[in-house]
C-alpha positions as CSV (number, residue, x, y, z in Angstrom):
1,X,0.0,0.0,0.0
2,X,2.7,2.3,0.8
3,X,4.3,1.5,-2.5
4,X,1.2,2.6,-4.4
5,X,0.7,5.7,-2.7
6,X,4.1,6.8,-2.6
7,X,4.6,5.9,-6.5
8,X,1.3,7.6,-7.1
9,X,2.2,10.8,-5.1
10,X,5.5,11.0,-7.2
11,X,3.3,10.8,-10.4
12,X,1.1,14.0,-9.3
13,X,4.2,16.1,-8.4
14,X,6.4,15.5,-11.2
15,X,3.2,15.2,-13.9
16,X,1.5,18.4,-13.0
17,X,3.1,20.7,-10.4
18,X,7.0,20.4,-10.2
19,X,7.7,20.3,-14.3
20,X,5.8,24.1,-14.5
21,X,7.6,25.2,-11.8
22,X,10.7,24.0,-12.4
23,X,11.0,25.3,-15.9
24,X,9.1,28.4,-15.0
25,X,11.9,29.5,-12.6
26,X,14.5,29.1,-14.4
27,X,13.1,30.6,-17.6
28,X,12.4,33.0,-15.2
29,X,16.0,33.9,-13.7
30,X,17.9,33.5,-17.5
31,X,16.2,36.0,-18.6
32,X,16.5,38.4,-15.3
33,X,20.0,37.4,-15.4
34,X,20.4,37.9,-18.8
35,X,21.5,34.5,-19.6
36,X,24.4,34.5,-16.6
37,X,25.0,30.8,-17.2
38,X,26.5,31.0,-20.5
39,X,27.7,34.9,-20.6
40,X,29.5,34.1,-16.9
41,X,30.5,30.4,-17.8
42,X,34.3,31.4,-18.3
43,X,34.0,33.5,-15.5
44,X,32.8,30.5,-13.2
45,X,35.5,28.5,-13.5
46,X,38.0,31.3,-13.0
47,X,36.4,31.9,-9.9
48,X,36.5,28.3,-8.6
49,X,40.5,28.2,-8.3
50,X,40.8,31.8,-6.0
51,X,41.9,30.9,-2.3
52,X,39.5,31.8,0.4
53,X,39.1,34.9,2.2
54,X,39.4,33.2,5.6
55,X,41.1,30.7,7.1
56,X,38.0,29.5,9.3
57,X,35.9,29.3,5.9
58,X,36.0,26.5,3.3
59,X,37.2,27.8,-0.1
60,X,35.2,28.2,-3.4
61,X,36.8,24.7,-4.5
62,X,35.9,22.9,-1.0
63,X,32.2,24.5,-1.1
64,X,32.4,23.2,-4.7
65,X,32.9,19.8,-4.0
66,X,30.8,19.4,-1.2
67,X,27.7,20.5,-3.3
68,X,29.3,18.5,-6.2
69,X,29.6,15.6,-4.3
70,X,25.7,15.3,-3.4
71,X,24.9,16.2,-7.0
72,X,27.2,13.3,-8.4
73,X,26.1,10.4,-6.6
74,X,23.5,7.4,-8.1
75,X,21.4,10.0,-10.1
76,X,24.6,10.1,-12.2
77,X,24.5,6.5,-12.9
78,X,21.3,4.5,-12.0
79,X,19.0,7.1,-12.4
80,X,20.1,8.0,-16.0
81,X,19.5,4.0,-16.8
82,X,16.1,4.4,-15.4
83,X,15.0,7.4,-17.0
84,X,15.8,6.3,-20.6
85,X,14.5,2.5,-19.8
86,X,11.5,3.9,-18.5
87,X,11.3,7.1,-20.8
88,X,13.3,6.3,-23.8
89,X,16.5,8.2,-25.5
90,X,14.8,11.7,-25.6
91,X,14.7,11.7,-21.7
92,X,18.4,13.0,-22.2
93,X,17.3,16.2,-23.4
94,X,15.3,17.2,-21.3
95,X,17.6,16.5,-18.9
96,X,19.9,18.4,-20.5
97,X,17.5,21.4,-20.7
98,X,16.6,21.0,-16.7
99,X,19.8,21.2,-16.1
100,X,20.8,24.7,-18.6
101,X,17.0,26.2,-17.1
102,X,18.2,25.6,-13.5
103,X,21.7,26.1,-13.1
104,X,20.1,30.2,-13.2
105,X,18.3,29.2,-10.5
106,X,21.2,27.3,-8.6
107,X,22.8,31.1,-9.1
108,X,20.2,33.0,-7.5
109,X,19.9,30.6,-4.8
110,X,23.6,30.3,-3.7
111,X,23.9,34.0,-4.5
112,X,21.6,34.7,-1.6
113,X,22.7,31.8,0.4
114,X,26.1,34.0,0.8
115,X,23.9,37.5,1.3
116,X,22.4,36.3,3.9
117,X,25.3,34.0,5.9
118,X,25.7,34.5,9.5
119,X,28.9,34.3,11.2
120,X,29.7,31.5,13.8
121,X,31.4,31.9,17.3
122,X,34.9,30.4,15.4
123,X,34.5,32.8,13.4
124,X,33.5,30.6,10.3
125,X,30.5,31.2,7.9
126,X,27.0,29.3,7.6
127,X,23.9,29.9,5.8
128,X,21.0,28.9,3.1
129,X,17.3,28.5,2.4
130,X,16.0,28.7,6.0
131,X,18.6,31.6,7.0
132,X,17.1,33.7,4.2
133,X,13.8,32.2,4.5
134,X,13.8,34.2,8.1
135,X,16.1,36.9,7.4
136,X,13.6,38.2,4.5
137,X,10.3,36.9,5.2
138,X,10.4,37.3,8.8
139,X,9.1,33.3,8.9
140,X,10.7,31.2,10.9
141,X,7.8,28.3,10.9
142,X,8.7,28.7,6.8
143,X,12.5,28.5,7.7
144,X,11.4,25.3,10.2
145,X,9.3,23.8,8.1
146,X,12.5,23.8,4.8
147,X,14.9,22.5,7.5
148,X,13.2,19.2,8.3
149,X,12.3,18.6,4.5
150,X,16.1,19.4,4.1
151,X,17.0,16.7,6.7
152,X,14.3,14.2,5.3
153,X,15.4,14.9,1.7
154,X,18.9,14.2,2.4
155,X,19.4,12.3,5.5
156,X,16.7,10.0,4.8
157,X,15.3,9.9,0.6
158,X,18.9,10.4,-1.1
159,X,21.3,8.4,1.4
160,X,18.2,5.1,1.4
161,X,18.7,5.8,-2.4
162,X,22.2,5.9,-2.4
163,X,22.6,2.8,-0.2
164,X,20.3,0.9,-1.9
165,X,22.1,1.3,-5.5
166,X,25.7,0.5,-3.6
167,X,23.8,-2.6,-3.2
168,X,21.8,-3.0,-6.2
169,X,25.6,-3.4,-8.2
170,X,26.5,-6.4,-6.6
171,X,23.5,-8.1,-8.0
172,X,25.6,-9.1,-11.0
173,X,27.6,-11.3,-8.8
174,X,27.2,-15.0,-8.3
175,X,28.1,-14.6,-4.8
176,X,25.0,-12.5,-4.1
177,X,22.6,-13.8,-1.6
178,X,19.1,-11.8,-1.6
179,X,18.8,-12.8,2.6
180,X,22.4,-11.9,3.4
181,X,23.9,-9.8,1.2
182,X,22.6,-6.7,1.1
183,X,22.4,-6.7,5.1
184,X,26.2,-7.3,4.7
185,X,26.8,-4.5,2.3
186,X,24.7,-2.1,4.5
187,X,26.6,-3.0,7.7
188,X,30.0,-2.4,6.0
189,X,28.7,0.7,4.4
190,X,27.4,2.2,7.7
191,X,30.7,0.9,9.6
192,X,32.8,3.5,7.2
193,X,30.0,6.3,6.8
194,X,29.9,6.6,10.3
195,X,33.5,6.9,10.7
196,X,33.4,9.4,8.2
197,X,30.6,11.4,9.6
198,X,31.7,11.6,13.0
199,X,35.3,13.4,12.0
200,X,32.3,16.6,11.0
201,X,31.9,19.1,8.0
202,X,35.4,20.0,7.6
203,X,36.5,16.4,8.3
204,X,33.5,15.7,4.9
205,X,35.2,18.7,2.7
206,X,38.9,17.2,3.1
207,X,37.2,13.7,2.1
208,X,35.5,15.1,-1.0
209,X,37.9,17.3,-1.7
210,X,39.8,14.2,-2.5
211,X,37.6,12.0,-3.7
212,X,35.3,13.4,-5.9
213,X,37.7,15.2,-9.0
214,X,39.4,11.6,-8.7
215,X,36.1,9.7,-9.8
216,X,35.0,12.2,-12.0
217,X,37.9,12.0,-14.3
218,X,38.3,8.3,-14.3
219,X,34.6,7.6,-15.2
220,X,34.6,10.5,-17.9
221,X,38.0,8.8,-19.5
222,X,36.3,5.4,-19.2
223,X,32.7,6.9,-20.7
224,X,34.7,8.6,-23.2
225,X,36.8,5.6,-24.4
226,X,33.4,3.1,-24.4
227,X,31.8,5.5,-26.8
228,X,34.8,6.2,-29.0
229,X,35.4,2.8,-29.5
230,X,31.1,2.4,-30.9
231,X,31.7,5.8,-32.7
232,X,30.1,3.9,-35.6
233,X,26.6,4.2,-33.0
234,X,27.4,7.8,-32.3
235,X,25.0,9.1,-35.1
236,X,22.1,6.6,-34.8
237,X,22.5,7.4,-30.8
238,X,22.0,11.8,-31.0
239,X,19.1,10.8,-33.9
240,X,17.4,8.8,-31.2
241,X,17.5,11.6,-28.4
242,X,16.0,14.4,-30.7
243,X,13.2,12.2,-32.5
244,X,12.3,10.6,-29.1
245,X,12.0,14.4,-27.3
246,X,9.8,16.0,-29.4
247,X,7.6,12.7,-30.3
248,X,4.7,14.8,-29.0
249,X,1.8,12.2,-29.8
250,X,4.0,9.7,-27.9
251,X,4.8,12.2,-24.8
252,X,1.1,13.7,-24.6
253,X,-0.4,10.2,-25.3
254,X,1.2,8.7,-21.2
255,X,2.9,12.0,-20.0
256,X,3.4,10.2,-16.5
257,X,5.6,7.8,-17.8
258,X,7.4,10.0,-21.2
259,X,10.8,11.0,-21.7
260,X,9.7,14.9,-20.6
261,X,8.6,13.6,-17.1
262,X,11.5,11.4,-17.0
263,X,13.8,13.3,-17.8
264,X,12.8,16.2,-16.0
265,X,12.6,14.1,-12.8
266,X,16.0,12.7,-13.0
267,X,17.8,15.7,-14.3
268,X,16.4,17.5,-10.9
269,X,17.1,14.6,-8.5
270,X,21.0,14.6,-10.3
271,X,21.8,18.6,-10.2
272,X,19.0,19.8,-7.4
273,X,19.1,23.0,-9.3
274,X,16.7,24.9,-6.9
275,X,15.7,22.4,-4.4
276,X,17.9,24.4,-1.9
277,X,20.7,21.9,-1.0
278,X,24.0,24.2,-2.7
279,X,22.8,27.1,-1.0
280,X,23.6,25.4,2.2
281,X,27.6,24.5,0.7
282,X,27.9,28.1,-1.0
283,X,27.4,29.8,2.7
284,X,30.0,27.9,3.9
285,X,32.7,29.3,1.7
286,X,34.8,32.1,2.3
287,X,34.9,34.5,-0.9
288,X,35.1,38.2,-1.1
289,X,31.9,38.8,-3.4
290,X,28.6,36.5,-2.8
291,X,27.8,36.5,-6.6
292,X,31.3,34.3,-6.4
293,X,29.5,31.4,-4.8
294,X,26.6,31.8,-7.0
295,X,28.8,31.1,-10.2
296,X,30.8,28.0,-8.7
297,X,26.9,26.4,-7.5
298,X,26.2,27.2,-11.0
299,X,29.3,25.5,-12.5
300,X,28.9,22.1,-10.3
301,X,25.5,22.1,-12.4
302,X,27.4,21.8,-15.3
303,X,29.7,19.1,-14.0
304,X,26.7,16.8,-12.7
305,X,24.6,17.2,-15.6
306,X,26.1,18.5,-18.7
307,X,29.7,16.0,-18.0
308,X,28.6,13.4,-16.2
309,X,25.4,12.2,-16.6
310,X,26.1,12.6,-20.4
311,X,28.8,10.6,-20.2
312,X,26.5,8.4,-18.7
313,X,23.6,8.2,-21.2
314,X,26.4,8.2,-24.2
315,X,28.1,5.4,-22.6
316,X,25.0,2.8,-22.0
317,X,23.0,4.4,-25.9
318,X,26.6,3.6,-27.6
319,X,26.9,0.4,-25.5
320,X,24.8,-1.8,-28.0
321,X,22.3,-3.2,-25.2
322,X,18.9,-2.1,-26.0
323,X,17.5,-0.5,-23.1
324,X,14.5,-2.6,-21.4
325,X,12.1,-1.8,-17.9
326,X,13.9,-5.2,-17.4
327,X,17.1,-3.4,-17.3
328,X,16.3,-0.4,-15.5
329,X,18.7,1.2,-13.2
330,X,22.0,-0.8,-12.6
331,X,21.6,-3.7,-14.5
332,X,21.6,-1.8,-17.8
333,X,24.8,0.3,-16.7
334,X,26.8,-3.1,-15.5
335,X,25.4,-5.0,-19.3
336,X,26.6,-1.9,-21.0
337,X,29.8,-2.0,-19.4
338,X,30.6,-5.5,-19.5
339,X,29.8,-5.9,-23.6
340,X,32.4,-2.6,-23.9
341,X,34.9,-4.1,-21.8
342,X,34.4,-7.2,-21.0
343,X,34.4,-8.5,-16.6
344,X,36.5,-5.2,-16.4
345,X,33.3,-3.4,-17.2
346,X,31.1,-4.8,-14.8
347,X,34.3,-4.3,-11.8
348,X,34.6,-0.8,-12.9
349,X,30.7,0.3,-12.7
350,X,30.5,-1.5,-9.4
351,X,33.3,0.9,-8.1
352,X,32.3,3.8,-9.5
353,X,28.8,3.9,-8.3
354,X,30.5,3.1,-5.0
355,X,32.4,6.4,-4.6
356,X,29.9,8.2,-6.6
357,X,27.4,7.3,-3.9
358,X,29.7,7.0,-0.3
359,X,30.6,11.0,-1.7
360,X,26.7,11.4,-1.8
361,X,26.1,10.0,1.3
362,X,28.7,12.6,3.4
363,X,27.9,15.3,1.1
364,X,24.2,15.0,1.7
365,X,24.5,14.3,5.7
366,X,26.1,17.8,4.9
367,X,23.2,19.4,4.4
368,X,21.4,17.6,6.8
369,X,23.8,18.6,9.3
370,X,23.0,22.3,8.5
371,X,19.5,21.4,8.8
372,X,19.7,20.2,12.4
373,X,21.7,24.0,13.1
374,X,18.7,25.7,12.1
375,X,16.7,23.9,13.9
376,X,18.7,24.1,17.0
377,X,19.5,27.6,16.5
378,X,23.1,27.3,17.2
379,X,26.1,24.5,16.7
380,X,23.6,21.5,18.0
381,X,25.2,19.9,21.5
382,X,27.7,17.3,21.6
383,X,24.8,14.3,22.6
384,X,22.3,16.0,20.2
385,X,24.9,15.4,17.3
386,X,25.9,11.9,18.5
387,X,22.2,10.3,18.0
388,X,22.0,12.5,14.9
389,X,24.8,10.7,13.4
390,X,24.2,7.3,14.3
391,X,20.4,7.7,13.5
392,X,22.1,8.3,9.7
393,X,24.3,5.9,10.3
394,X,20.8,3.2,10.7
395,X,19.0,4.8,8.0
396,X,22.2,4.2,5.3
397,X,21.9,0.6,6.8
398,X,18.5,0.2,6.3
399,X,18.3,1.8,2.5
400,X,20.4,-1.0,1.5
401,X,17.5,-3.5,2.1
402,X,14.7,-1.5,0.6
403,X,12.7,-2.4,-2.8
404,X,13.7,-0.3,-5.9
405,X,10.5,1.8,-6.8
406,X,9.8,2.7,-3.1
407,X,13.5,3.6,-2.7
408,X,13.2,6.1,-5.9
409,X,10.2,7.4,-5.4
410,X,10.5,8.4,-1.6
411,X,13.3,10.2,-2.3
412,X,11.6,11.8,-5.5
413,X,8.4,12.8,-3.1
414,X,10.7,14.4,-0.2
415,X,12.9,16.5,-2.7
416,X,9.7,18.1,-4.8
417,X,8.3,19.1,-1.2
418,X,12.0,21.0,-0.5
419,X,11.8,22.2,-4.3
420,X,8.0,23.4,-3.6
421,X,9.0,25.7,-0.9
422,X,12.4,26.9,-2.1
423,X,11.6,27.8,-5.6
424,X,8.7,30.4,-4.8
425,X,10.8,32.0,-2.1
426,X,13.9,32.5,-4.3
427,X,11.2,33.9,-7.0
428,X,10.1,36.7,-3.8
429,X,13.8,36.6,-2.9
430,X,15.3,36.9,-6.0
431,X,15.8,40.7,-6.5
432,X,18.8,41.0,-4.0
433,X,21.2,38.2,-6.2
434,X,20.2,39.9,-9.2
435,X,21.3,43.5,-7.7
436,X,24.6,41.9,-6.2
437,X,25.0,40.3,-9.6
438,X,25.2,43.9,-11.3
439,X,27.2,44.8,-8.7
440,X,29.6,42.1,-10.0
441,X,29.7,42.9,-13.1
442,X,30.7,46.6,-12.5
443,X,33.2,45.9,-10.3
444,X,35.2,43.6,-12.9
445,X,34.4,46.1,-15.9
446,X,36.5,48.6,-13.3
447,X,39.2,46.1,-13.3
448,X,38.8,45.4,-9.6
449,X,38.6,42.0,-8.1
450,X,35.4,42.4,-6.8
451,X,34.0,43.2,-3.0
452,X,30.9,42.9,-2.1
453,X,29.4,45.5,0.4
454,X,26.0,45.7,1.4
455,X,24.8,49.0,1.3
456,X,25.6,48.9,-2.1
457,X,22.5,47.6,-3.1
458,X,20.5,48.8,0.1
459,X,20.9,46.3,2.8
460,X,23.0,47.8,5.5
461,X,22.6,46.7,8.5
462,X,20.5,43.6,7.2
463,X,23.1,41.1,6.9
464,X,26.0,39.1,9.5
465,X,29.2,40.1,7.0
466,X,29.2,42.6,4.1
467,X,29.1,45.8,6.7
């Protein structure tokens, strides 16, 4: 029963509600912006390399791979399998649209993240949806309400997802046992999270820090070299996306399960362009201008989406194995791999998925961390953080037992309720990251490298830094 109703509920959201506003917002902020994720592209990854302002602050590259490492995770992998088994070729578009609509909204959203940071008794930064939530609206029930969706979202839908698919790859073994195994998997997985977890946020940003540009280039070369090698498919493969994305009597004829929903669905739950998570990161960093956040948030779009989940969906629709509901999720990606490279294939997707989801699961208890300091209203107690993180530490246990659909489709439900609250504020909200933008923009026409105060677009005395 729960299975229907959850799958159902993901249906409504994704179907009627979430799609509009999605796309609507970040039609919305490209044109207010005036296209700042293409103009500002170059810009963005300048910007990524500068050192931090303060010592007690992560720099743009830390803050960059902790958002990154939540936005690469099992979205990268499984859920590109699922959305073109389910949704066919075309879903790649639209994900690829999601993901150039949003990363504007990912701006805005960081932009004011870093506005509206407060400063910590160490003298480090913090900040995001619920900070700004209360600092402009006044509402701290709103701010509340956005910090236990964050925690659910996170904590809960995204790390059950991403423990689940650690497990789901080991289904192409012989040794698997469906009684033992995955409870095996899910013990050693929580063993090393936990370890993890309990060294805290800085102790996560040194992991990622490491971690993630490691994966990413080694699953990009091995993407790159499987579709090289079926360059003769490259053709038939970029005909398929286009004719499948604007079949219209196809799409409009079962919209709940066509490659605009799917795509859509999975491009969000892979980037989280304006579900509020980066926000949460970009605080954290230590930059002289907050519109510098908002163009690294914006660039780790464009890694997750436009690098690798591409090099995903060109890997498995160059791989030769027909995609099939059969085959959704892992299975495809392992049978893809292994007909490109033989037992080597199916070794090298199992590991992959592995760091692409541990880096998930710290980056996302992350956010969930920040979460809990909301809710608190200051750096949560040493007990308080204790059952925190070994109550993640049980639920990353018990995602590796859950059934597929439920697993993907909780977490789909919990993120469009954080997506449903943060897009409309950052829509109310928006008008101060646009300002600071300009503000930018100036400065570095002047030649300066730019510093952001606050009276300079009319809130002095409204903000923690920037006096």
């Amino acid at each position: 029963m729960f299975a229907e109703f959850i799958n159902s509920l993901s249906d409504l959201l994704y179907t009627y509600i979430l799609i509009v506003l999605l796309l609507g917002t970040g039609i919305y902020f490209t044109i207010r912006t005036r296209f700042v994720q293409f103009r500002m592209f170059r810009e963005s990854i300048r910007v990524v390399m500068e050192p931090k302002d303060d010592e007690n602050g992560l720099s743009s590259f830390q803050a960059l791979m902790v958002s990154t490492a939540s936005r690469v995770g099992t979205g990268n992998i499984a859920g590109i399998s699922t959305a073109i088994c389910l949704g066919g070729p075309g879903a790649v578009f639209w994900m690829w649209l999601t993901a150039l609509l949003g990363s504007a909204s990912a701006f805005i959203e960081s932009t004011l993240a870093q506005i509206y940071k407060r400063r910590a008794d160490d003298g480090s930064c913090y900040g995001g949806p619920a900070y700004y939530i209360q600092a402009v609206l006044k509402r701290r029930w709103l701010g509340v309400l956005f910090a236990v969706f964050l925690i659910m979202t996170y904590m809960v839908g995204f790390n059950m997802v991403a423990s689940f698919n650690i497990t789901d790859t080991f289904r192409a073994y012989s040794f698997f046992n469906e009684e033992r195994t995955p409870a095996i998997i899910g013990a050693v997985l929580a063993i090393v999270f936990c370890i993890c977890i309990f060294g805290g946020s800085r102790q996560i940003s040194k992991v990622t820090e490491f971690l993630v540009p490691m994966m990413g280039i080694f699953y990009l070369a091995v993407s790159l070299f499987i579709v090289v090698t079926h360059f003769q498919l490259i053709p038939v493969m970029f005909k398929d996306i286009f004719t499948n994305a604007f079949d219209f009597q196809a799409v409009f004829g079962g919209f709940t399960g066509s490659c605009i929903m799917h795509g859509i669905k999975r491009g969000l739950f892979s980037n989280e362009a304006g579900v509020g998570s980066a926000p949460n990161a970009a605080a954290s960093a230590s930059v002289s201008h907050p519109a510098k956040q908002g163009l690294v948030q914006m660039l780790s779009v464009f890694i997750d989406t436009l690098l690798i989940c591409t090099a995903t969906a060109f890997m498995l629709l160059c791989s030769g194995v027909a995609p099939s509901a059969e085959l959704r999720g892992m299975p495809w990606v392992q049978a893809a791999a292994a007909e490109a490279l033989g037992g080597f294939g199916t070794t090298f997707i199992t590991i992959a998925l592995f760091l692409f989801a541990f880096t998930t699961l710290i980056g996302n208890f992350f956010y969930a961390e920040m979460g809990l300091r909301y809710l608190c209203g200051k750096v949560p107690g040493r007990h308080i953080m204790t059952a925190f993180r070994l109550l993640a530490t049980v639920i990353v246990f018990g995602g590796s037992l859950m059934e597929f659909s439920v697993a993907w489709s909780t977490a789909d439900v919990i993120m469009g309720c954080l997506a449903l609250i943060n897009l409309p504020v950052i829509i109310l909200l928006g008008k101060p990251a646009i300002q600071c933008l300009r503000d930018y923009i100036r400065q570095k026409k002047e030649g300066q490298n730019p510093v952001f105060k606050a009276r300079d677009i009319g809130l002095e005395n409204k903000t923690d830094f920037w006096q």
